[in-house]
CHARMM internal coordinates of N, CA and C (Angstrom, degrees):
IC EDIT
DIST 1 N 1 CA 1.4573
DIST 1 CA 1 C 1.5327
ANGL 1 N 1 CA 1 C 108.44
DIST 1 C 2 N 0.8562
ANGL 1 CA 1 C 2 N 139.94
DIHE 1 N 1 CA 1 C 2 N 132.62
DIST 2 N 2 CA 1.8172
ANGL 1 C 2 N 2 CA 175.11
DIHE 1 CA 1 C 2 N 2 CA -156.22
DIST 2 CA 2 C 1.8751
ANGL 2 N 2 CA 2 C 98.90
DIHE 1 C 2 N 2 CA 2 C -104.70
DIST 2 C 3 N 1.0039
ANGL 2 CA 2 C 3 N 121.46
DIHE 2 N 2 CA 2 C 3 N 91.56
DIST 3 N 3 CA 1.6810
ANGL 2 C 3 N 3 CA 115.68
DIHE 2 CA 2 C 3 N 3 CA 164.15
DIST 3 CA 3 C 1.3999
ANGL 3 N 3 CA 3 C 97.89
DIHE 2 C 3 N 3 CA 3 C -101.46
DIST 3 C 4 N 1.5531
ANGL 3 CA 3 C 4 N 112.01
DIHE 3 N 3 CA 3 C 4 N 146.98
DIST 4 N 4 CA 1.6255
ANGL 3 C 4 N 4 CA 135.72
DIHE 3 CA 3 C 4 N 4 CA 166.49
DIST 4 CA 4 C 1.5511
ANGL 4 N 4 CA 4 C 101.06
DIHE 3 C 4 N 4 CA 4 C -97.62
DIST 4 C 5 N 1.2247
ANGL 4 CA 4 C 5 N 112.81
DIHE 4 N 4 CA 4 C 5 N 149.75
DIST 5 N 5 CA 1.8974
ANGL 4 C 5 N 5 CA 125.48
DIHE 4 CA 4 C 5 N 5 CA 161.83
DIST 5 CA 5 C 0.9458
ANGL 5 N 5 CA 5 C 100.35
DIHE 4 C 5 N 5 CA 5 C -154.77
DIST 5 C 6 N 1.7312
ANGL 5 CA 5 C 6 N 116.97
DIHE 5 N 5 CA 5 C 6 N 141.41
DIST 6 N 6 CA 1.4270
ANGL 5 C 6 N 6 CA 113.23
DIHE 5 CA 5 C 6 N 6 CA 152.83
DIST 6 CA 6 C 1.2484
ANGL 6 N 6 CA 6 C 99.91
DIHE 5 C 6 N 6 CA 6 C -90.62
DIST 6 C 7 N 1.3857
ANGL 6 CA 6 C 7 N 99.94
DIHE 6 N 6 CA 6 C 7 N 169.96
DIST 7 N 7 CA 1.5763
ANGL 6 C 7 N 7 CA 127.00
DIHE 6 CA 6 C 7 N 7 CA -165.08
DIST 7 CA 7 C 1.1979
ANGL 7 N 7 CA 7 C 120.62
DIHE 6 C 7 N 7 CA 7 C -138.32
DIST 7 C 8 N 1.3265
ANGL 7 CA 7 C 8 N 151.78
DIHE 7 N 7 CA 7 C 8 N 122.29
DIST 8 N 8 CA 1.9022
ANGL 7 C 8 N 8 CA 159.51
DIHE 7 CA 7 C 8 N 8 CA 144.36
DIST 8 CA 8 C 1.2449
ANGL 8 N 8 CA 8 C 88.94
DIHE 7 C 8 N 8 CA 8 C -65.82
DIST 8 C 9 N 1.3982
ANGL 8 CA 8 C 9 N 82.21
DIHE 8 N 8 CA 8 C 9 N 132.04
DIST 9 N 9 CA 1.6021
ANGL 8 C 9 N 9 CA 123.74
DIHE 8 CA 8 C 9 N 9 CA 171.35
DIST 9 CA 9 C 1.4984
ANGL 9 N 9 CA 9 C 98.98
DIHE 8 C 9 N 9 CA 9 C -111.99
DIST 9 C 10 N 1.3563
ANGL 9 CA 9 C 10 N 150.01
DIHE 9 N 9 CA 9 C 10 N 119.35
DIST 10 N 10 CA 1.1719
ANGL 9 C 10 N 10 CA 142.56
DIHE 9 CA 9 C 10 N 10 CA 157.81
DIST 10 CA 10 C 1.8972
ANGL 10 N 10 CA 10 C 114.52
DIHE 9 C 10 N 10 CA 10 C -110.22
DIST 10 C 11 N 1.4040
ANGL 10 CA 10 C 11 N 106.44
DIHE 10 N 10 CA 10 C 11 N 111.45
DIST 11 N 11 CA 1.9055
ANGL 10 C 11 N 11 CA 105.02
DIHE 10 CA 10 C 11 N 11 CA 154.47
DIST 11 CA 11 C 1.5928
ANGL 11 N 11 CA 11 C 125.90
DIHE 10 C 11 N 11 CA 11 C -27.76
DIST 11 C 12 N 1.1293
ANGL 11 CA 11 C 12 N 120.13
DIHE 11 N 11 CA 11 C 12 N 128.83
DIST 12 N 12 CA 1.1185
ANGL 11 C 12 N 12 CA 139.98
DIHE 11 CA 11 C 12 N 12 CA -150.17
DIST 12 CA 12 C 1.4820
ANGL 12 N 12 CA 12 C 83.73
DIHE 11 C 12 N 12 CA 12 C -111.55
DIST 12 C 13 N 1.2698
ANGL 12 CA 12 C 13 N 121.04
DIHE 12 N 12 CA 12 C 13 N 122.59
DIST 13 N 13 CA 1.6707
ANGL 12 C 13 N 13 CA 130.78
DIHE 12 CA 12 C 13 N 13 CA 167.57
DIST 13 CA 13 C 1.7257
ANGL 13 N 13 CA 13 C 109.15
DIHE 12 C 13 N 13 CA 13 C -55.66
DIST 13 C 14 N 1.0848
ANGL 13 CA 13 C 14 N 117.26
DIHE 13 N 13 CA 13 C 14 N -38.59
DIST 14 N 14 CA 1.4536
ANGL 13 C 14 N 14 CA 141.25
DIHE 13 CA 13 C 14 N 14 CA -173.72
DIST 14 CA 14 C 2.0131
ANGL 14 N 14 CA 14 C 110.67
DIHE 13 C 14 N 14 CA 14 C -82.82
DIST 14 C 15 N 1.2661
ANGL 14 CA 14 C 15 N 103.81
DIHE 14 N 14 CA 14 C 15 N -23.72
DIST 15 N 15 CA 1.5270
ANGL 14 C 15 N 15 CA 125.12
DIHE 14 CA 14 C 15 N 15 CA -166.11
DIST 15 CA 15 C 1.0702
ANGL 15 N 15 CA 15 C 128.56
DIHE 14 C 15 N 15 CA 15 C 98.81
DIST 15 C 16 N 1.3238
ANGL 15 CA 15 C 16 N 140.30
DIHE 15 N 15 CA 15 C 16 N -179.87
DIST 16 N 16 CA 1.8689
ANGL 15 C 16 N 16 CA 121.33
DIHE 15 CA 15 C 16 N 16 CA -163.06
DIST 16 CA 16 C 1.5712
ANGL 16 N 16 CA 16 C 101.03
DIHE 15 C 16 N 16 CA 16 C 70.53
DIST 16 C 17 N 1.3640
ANGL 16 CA 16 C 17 N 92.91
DIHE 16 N 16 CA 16 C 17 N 165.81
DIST 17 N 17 CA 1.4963
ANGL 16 C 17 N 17 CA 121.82
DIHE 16 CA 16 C 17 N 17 CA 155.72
DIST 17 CA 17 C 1.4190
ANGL 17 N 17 CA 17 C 129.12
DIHE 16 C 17 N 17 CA 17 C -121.20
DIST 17 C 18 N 1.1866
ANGL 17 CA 17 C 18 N 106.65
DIHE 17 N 17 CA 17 C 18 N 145.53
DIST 18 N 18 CA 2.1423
ANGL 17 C 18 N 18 CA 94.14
DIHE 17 CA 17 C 18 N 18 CA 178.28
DIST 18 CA 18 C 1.4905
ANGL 18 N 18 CA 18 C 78.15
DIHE 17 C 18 N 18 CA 18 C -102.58
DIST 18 C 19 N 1.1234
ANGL 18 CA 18 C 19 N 101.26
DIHE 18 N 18 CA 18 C 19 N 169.94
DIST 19 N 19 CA 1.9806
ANGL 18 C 19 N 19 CA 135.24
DIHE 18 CA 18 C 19 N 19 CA 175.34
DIST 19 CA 19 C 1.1824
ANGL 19 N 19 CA 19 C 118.94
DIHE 18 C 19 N 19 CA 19 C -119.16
DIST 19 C 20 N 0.8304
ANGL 19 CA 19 C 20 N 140.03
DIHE 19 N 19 CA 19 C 20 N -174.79
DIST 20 N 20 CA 1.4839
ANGL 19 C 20 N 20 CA 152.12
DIHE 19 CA 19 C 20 N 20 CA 170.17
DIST 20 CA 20 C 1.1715
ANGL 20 N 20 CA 20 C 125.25
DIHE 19 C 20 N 20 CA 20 C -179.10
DIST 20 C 21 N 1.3309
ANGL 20 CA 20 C 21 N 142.85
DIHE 20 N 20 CA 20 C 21 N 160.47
DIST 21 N 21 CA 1.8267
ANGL 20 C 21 N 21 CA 135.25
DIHE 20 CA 20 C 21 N 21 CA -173.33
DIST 21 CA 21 C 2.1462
ANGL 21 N 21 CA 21 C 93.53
DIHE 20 C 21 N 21 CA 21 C -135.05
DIST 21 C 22 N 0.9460
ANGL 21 CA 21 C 22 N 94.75
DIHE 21 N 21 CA 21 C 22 N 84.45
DIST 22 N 22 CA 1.7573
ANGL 21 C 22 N 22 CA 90.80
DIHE 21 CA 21 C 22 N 22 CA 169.84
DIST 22 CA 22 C 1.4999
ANGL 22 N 22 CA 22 C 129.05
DIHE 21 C 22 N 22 CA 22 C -48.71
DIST 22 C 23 N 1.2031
ANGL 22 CA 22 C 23 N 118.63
DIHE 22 N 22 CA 22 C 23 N -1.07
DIST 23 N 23 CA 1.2500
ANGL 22 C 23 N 23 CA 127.60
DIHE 22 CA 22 C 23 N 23 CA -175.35
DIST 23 CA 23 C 1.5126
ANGL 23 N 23 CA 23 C 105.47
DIHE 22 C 23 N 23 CA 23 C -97.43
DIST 23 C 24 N 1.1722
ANGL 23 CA 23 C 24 N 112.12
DIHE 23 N 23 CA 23 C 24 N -22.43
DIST 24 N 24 CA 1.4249
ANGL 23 C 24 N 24 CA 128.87
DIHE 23 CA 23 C 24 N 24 CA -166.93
DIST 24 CA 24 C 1.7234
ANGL 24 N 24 CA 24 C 107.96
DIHE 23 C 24 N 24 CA 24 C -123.12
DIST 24 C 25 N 1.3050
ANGL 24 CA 24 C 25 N 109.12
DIHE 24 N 24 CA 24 C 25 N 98.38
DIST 25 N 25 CA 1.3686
ANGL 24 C 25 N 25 CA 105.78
DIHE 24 CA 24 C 25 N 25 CA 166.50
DIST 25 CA 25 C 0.8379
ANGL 25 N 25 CA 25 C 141.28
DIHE 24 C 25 N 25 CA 25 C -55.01
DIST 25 C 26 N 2.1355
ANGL 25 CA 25 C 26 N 138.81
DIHE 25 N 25 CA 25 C 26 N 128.54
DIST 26 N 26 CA 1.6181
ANGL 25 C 26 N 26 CA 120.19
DIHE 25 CA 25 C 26 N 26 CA -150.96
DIST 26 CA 26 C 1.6197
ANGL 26 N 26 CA 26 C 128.05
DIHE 25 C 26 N 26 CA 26 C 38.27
DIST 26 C 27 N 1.3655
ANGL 26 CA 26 C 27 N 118.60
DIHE 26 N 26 CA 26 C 27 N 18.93
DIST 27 N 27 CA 1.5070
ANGL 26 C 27 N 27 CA 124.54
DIHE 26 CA 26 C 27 N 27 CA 145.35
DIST 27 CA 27 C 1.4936
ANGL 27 N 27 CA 27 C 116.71
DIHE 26 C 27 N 27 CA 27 C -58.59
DIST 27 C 28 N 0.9593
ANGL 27 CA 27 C 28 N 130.70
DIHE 27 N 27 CA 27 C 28 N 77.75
DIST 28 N 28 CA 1.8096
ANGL 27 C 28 N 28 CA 106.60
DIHE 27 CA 27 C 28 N 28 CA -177.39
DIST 28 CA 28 C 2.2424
ANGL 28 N 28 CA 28 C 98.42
DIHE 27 C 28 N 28 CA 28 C -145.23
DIST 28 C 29 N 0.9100
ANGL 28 CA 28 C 29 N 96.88
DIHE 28 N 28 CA 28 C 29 N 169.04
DIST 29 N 29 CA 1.5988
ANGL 28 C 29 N 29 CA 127.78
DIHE 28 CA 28 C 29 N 29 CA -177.52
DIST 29 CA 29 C 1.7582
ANGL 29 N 29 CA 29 C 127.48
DIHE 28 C 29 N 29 CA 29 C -170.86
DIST 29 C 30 N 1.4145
ANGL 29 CA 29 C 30 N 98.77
DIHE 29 N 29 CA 29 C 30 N -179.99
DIST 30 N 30 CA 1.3423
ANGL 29 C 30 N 30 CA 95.30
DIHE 29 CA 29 C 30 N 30 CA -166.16
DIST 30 CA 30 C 1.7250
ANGL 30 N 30 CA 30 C 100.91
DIHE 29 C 30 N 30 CA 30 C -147.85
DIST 30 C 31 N 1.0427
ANGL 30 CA 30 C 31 N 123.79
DIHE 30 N 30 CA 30 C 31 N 165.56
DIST 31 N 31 CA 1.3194
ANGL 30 C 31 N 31 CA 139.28
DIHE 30 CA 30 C 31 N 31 CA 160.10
DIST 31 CA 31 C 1.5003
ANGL 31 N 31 CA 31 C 121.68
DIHE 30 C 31 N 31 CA 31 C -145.09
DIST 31 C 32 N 1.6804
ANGL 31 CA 31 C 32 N 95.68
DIHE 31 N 31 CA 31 C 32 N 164.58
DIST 32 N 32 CA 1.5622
ANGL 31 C 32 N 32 CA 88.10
DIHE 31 CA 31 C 32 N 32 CA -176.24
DIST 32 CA 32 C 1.5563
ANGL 32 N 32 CA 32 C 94.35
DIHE 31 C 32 N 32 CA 32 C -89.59
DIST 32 C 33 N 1.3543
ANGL 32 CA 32 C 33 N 129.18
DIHE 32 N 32 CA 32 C 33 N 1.16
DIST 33 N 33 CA 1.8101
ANGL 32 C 33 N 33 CA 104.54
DIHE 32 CA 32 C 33 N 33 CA -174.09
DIST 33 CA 33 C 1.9035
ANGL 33 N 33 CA 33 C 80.81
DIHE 32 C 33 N 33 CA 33 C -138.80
DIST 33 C 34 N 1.6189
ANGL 33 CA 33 C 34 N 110.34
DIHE 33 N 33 CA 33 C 34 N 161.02
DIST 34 N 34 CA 1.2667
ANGL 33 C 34 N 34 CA 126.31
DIHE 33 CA 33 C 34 N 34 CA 172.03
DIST 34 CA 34 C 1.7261
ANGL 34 N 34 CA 34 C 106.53
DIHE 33 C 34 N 34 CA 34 C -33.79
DIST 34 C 35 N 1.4701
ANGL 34 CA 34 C 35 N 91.91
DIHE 34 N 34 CA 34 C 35 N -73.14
DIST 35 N 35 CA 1.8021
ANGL 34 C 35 N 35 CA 103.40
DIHE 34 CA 34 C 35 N 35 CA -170.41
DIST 35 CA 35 C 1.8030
ANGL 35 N 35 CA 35 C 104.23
DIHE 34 C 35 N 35 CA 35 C -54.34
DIST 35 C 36 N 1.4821
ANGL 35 CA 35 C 36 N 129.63
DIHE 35 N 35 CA 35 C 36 N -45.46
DIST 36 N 36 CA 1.6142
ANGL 35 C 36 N 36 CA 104.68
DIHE 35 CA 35 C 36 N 36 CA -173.61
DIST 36 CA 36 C 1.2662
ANGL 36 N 36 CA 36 C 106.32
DIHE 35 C 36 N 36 CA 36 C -73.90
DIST 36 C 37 N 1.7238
ANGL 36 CA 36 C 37 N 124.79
DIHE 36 N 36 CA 36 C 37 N -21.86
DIST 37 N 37 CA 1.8002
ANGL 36 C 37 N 37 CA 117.38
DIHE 36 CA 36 C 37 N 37 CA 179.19
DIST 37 CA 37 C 1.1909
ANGL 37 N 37 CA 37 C 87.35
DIHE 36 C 37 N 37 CA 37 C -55.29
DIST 37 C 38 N 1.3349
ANGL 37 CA 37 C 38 N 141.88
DIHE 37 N 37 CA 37 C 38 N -74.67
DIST 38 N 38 CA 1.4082
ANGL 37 C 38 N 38 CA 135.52
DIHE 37 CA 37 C 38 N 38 CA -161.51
DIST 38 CA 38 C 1.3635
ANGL 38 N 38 CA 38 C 145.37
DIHE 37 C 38 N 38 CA 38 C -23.99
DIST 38 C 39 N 1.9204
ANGL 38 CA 38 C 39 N 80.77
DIHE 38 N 38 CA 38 C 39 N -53.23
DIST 39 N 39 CA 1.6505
ANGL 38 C 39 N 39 CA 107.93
DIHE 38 CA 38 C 39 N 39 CA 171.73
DIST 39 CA 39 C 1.5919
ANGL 39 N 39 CA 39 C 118.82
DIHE 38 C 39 N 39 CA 39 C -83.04
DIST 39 C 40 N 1.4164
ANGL 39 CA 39 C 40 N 107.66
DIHE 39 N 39 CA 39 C 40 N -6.82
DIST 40 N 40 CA 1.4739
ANGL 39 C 40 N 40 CA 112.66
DIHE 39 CA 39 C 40 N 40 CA -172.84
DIST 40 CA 40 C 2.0252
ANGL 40 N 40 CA 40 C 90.81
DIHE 39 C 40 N 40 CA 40 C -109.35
DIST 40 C 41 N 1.1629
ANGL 40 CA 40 C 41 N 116.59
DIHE 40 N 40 CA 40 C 41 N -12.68
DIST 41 N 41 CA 1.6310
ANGL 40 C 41 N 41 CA 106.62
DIHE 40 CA 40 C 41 N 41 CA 155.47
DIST 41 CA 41 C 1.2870
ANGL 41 N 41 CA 41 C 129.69
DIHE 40 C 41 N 41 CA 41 C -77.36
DIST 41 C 42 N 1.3138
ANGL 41 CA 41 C 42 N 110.66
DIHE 41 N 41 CA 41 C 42 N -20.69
DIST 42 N 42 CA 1.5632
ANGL 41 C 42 N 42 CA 124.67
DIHE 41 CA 41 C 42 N 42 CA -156.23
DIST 42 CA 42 C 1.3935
ANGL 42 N 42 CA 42 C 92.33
DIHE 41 C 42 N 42 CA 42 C -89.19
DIST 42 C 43 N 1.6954
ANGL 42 CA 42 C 43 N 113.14
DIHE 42 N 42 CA 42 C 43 N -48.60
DIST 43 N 43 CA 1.7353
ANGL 42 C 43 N 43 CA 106.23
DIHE 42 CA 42 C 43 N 43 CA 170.42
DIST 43 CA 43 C 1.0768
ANGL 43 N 43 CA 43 C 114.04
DIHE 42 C 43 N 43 CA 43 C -66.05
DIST 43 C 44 N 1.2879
ANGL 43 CA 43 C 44 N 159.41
DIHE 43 N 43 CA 43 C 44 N 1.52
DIST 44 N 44 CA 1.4177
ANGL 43 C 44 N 44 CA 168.72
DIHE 43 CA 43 C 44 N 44 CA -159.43
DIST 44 CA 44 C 1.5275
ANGL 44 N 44 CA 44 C 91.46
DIHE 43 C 44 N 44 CA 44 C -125.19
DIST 44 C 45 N 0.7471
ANGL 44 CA 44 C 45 N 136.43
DIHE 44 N 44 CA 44 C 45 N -83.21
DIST 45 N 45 CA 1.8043
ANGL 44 C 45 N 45 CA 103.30
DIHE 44 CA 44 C 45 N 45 CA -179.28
DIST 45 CA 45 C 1.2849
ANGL 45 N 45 CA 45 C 126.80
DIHE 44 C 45 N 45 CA 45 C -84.80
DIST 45 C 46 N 1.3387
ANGL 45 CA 45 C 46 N 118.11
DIHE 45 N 45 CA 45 C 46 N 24.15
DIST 46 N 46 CA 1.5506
ANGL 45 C 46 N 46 CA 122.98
DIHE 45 CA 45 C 46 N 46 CA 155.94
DIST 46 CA 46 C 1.7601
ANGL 46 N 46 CA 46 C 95.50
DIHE 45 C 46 N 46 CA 46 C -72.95
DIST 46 C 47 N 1.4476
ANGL 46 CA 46 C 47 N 111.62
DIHE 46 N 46 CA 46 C 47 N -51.27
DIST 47 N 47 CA 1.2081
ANGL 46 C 47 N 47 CA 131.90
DIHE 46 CA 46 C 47 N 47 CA 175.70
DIST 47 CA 47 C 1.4954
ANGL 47 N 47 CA 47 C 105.59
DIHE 46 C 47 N 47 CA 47 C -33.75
DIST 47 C 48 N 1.0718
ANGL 47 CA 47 C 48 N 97.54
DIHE 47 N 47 CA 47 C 48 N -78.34
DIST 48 N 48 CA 1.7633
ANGL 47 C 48 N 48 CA 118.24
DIHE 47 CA 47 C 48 N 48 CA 171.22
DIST 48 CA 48 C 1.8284
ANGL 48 N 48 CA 48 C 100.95
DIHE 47 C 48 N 48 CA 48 C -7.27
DIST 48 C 49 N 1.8550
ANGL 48 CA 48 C 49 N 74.26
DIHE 48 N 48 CA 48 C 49 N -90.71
DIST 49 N 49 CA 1.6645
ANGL 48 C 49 N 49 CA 91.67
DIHE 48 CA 48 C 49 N 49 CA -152.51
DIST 49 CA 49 C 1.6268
ANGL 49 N 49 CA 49 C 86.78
DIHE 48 C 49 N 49 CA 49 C -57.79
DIST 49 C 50 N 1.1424
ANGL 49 CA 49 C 50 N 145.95
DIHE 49 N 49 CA 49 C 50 N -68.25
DIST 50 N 50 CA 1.7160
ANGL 49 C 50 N 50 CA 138.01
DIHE 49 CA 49 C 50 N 50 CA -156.38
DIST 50 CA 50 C 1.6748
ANGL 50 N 50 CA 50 C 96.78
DIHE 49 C 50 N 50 CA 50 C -29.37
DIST 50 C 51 N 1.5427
ANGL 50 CA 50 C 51 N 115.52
DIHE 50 N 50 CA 50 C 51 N -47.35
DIST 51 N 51 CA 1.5630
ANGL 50 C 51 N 51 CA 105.43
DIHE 50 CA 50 C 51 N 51 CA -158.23
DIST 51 CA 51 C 1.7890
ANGL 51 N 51 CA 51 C 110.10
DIHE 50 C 51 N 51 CA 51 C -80.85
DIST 51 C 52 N 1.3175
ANGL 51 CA 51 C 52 N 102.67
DIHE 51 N 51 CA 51 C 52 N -23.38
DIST 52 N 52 CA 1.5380
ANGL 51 C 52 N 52 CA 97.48
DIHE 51 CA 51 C 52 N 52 CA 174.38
DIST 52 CA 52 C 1.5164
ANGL 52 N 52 CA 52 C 98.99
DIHE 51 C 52 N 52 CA 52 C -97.34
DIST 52 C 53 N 0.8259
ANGL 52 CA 52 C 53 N 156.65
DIHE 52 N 52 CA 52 C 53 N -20.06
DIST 53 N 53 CA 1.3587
ANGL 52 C 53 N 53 CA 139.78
DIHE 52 CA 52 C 53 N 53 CA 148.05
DIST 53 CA 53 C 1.6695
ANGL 53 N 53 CA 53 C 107.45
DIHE 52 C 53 N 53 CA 53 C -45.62
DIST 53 C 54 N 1.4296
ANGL 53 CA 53 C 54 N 123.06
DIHE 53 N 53 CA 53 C 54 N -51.70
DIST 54 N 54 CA 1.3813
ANGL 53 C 54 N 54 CA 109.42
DIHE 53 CA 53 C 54 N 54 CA 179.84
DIST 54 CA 54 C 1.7113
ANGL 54 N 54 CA 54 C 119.62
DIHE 53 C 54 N 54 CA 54 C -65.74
DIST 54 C 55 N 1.1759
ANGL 54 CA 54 C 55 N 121.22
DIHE 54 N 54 CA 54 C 55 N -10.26
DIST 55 N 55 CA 1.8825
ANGL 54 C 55 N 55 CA 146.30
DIHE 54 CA 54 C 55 N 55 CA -165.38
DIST 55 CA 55 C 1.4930
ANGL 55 N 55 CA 55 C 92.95
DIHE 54 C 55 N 55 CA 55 C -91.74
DIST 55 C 56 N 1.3138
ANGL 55 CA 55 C 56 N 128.33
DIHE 55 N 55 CA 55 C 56 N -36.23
DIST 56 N 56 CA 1.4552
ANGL 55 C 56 N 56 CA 116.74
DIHE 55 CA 55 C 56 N 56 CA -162.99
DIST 56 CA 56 C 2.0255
ANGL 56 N 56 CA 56 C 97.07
DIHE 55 C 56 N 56 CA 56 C 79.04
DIST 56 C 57 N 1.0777
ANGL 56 CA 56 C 57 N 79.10
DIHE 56 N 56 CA 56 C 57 N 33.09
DIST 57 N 57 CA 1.9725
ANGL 56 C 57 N 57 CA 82.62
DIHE 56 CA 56 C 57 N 57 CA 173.42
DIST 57 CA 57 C 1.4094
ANGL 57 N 57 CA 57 C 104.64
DIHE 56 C 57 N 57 CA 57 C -107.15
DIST 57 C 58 N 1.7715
ANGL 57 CA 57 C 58 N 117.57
DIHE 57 N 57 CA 57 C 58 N 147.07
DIST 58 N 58 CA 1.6860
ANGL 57 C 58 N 58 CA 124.93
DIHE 57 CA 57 C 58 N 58 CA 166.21
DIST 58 CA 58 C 1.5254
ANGL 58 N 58 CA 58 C 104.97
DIHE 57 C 58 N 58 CA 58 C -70.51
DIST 58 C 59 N 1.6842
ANGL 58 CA 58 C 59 N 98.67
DIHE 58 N 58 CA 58 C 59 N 134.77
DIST 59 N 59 CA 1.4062
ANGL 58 C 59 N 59 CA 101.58
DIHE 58 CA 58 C 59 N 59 CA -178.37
DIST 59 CA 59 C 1.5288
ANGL 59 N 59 CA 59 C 105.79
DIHE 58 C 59 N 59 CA 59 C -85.86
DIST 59 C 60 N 1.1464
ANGL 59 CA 59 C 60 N 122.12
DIHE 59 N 59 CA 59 C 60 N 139.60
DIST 60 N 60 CA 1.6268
ANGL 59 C 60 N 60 CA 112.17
DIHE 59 CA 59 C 60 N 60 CA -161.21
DIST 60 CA 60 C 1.3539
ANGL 60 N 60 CA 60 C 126.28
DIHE 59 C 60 N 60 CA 60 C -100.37
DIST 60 C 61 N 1.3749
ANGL 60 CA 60 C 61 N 132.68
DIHE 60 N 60 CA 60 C 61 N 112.66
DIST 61 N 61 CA 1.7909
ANGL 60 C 61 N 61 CA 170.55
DIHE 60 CA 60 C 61 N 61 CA -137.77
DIST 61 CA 61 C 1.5663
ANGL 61 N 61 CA 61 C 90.04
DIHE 60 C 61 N 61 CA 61 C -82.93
DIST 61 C 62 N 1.6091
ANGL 61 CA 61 C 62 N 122.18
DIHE 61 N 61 CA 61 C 62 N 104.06
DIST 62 N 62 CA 1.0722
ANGL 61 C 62 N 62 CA 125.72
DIHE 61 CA 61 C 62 N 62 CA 177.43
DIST 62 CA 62 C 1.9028
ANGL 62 N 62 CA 62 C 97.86
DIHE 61 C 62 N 62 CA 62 C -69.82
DIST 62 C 63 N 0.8702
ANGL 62 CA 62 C 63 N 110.86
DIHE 62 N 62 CA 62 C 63 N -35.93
DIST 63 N 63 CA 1.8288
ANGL 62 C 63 N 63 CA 128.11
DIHE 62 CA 62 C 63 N 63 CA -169.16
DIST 63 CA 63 C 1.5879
ANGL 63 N 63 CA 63 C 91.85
DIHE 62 C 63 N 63 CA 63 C -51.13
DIST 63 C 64 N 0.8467
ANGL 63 CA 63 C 64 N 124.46
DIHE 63 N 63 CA 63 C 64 N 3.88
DIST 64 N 64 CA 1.7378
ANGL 63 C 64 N 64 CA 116.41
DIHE 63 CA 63 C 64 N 64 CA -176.31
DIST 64 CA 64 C 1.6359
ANGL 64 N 64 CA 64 C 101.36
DIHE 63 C 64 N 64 CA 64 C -112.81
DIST 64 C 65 N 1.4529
ANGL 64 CA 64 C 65 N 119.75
DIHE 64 N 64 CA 64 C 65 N -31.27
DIST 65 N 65 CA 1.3404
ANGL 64 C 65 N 65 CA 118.37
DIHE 64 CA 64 C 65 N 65 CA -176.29
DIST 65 CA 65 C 1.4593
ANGL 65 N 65 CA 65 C 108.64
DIHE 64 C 65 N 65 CA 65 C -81.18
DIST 65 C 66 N 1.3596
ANGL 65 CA 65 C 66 N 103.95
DIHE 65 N 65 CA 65 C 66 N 141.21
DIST 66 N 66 CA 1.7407
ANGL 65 C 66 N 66 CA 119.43
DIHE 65 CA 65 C 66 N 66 CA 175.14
DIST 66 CA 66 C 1.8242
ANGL 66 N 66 CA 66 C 98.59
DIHE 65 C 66 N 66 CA 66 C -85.53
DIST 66 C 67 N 1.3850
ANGL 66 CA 66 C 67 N 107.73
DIHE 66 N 66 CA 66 C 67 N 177.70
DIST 67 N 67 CA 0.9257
ANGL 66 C 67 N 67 CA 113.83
DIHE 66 CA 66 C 67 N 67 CA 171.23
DIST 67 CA 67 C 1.7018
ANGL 67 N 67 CA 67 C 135.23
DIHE 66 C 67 N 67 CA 67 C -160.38
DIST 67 C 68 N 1.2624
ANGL 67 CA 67 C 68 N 120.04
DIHE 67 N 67 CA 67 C 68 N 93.97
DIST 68 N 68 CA 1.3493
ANGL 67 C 68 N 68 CA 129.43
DIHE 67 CA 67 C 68 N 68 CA -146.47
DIST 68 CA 68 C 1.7449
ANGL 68 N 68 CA 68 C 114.01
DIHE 67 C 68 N 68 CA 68 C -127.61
DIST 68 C 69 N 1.3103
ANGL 68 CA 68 C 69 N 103.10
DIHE 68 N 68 CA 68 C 69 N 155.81
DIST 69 N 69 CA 1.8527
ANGL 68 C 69 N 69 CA 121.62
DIHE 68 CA 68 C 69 N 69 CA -158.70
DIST 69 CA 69 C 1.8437
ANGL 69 N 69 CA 69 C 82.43
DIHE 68 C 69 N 69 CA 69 C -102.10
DIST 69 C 70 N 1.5296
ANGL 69 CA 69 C 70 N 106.71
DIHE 69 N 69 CA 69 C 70 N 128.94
DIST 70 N 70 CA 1.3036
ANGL 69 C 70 N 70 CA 99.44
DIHE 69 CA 69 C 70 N 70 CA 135.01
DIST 70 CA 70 C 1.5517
ANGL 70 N 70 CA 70 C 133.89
DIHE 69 C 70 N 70 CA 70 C -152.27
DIST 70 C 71 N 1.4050
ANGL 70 CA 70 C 71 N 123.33
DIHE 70 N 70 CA 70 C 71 N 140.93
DIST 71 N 71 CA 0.9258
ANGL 70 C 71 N 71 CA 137.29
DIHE 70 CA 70 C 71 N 71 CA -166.07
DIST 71 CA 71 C 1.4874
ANGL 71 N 71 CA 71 C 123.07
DIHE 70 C 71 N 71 CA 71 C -65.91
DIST 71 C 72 N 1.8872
ANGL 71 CA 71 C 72 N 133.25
DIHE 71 N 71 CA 71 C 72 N 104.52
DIST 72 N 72 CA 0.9869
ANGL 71 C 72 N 72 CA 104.09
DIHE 71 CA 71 C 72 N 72 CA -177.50
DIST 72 CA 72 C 2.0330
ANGL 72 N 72 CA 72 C 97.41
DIHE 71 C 72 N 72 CA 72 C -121.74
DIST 72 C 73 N 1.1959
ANGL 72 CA 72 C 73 N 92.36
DIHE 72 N 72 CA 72 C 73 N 171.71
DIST 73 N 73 CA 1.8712
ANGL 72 C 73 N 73 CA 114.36
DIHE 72 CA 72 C 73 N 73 CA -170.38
DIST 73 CA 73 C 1.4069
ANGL 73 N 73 CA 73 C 97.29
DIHE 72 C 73 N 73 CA 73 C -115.11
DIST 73 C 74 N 1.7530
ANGL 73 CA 73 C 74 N 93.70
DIHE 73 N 73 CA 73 C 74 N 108.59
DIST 74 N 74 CA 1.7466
ANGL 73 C 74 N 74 CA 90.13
DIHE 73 CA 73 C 74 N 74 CA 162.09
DIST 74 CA 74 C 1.7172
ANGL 74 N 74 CA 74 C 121.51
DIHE 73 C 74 N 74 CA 74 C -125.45
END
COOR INIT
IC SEED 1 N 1 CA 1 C
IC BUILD
């Protein structure tokens, strides 16, 4: 089976990026260049889904989340 996630990539003040998978709660990693954050996310929810698949847990359907900008004034 084939799962999709989007993913944030965020700049690291220090250098690197951390990652994260929003579909997946506390999924996240980091690298020092774009491509290993990537590859060090991709094992993190292989990770993911293997352990809730082994739990008898639902692996969780990004296709259900909306996704919206909002603007705040401070």
């Amino acid at each position: 089976m084939v799962y999709r996630y989007r993913v944030i990539l965020e700049p690291e003040p220090e250098g690197g990026y951390a990652v994260w998978v929003p579909a997946l709660p506390g999924c996240v990693s980091q690298g020092d260049t774009r491509d290993e954050a990537l590859g060090n996310i991709r094992e993190a929810i292989q990770c993911y889904i293997e352990s809730a698949l082994k739990h008898g847990e639902g692996v969780p359907d990004e296709s259900t989340m909306t996704e919206a900008t909002v603007e705040v004034a401070v």
